[in-house]
C-alpha positions in Angstrom: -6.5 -19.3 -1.1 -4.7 -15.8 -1.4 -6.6 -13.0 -3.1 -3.5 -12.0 -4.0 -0.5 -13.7 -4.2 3.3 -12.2 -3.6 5.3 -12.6 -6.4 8.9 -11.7 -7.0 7.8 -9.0 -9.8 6.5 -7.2 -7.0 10.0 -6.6 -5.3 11.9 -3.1 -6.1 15.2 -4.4 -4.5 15.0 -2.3 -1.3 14.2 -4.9 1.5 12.9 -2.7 3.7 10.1 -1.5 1.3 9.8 -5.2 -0.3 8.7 -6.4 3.6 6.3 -3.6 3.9 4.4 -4.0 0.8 4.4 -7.7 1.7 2.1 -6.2 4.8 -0.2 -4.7 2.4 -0.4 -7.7 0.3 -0.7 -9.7 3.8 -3.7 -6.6 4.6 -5.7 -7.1 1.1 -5.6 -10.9 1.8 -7.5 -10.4 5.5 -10.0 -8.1 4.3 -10.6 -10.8 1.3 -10.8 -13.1 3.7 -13.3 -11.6 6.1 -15.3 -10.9 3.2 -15.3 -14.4 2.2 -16.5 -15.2 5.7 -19.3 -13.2 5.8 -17.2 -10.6 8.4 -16.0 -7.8 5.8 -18.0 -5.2 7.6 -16.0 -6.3 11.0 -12.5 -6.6 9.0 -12.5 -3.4 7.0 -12.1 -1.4 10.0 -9.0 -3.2 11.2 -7.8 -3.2 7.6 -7.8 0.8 7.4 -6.3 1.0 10.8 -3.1 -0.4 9.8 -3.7 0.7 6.4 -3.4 4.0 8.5 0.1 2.9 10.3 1.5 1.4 6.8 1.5 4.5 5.2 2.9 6.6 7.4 5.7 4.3 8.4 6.1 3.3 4.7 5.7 6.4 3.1 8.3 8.2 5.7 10.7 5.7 5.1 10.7 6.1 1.4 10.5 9.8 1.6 13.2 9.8 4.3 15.3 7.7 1.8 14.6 9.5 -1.6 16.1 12.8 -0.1 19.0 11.8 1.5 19.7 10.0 -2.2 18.2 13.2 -3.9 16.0 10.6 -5.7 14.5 13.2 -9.1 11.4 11.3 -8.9 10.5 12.4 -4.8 8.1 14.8 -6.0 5.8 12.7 -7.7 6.6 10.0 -5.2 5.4 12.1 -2.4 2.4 13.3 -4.3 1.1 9.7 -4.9 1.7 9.1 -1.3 -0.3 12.0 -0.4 -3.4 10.7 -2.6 -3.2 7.6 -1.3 -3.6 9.0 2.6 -6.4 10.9 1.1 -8.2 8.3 -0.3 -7.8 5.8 3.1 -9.3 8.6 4.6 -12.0 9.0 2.8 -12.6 4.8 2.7 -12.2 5.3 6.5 -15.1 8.0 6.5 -17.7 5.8 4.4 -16.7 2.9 7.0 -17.7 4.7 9.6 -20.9 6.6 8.0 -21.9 2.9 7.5 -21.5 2.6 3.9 -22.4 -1.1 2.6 -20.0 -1.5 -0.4 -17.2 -0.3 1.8 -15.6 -3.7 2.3 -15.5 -4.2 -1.9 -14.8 -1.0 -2.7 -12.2 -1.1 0.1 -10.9 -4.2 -1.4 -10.6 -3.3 -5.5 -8.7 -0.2 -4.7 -5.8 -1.8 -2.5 -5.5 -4.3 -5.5 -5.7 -1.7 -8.0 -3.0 0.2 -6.1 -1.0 -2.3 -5.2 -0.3 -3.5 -8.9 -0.6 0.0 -10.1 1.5 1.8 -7.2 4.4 -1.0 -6.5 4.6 -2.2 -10.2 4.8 1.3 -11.7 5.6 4.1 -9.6 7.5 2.2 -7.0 9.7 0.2 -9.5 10.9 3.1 -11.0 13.4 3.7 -8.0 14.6 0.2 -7.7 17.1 1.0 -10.5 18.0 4.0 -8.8 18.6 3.1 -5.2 20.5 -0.2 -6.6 22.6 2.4 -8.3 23.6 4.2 -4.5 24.3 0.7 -2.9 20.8 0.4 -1.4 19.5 -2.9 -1.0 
């Protein structure tokens, strides 16, 4: 069963974006998963890797489309993106310093943004880019 499940509240409209937070729901559910196998410490480091390549790709294409729209919320956009790469990075130091809560820790906090990221900051463009013809 799905740690998490995708759900049509998490969709902002923009296809593009609504398929690539589908990977990160598609991410949380393999780390769960390997942690339900007894294999989280194995997993976690395949998670953050494309953890790594979903947020650049992601995050550039949102950016990329926020300022050719002249979206007025890119600033705080971009500086929620540029926590988030700071946190993977730190999650991607304690996995390789060993840390043994990594896989949990790992695993609440790509929940936690997910519903907190997509739901709140991310829904507030859908609106917006619906508005410019952007689907």
């Amino acid at each position: 069963m799905a740690y998490i499940k995708w759900e049509t509240s998490y969709e902002t409209g923009v296809k593009k974006f609504d398929t690539q937070h589908q990977k990160l729901v598609n991410l949380i559910n393999d780390l769960h998963d390997g942690m339900q196998q007894g294999k989280g410490k194995e997993t976690v480091g395949r998670v953050l890797e494309e953890l790594v390549k979903y947020t650049k790709e992601h995050f550039a294409d949102e950016e990329v489309l926020m300022q050719k729209h002249n979206y007025p919320g890119f600033l705080a956009q971009k500086g929620e993106h540029d926590r988030l790469i700071k946190e993977v990075v730190t999650l991607m130091d304690k996995h390789k310093s060993g840390s043994m809560s990594l896989s949990i820790e790992t695993s609440a906090f790509l929940k936690n943004w997910l519903t907190n990221h997509i739901l709140g900051v991310d829904k507030k463009y859908s609106t917006f880019f619906q508005g410019k013809g952007v689907s």
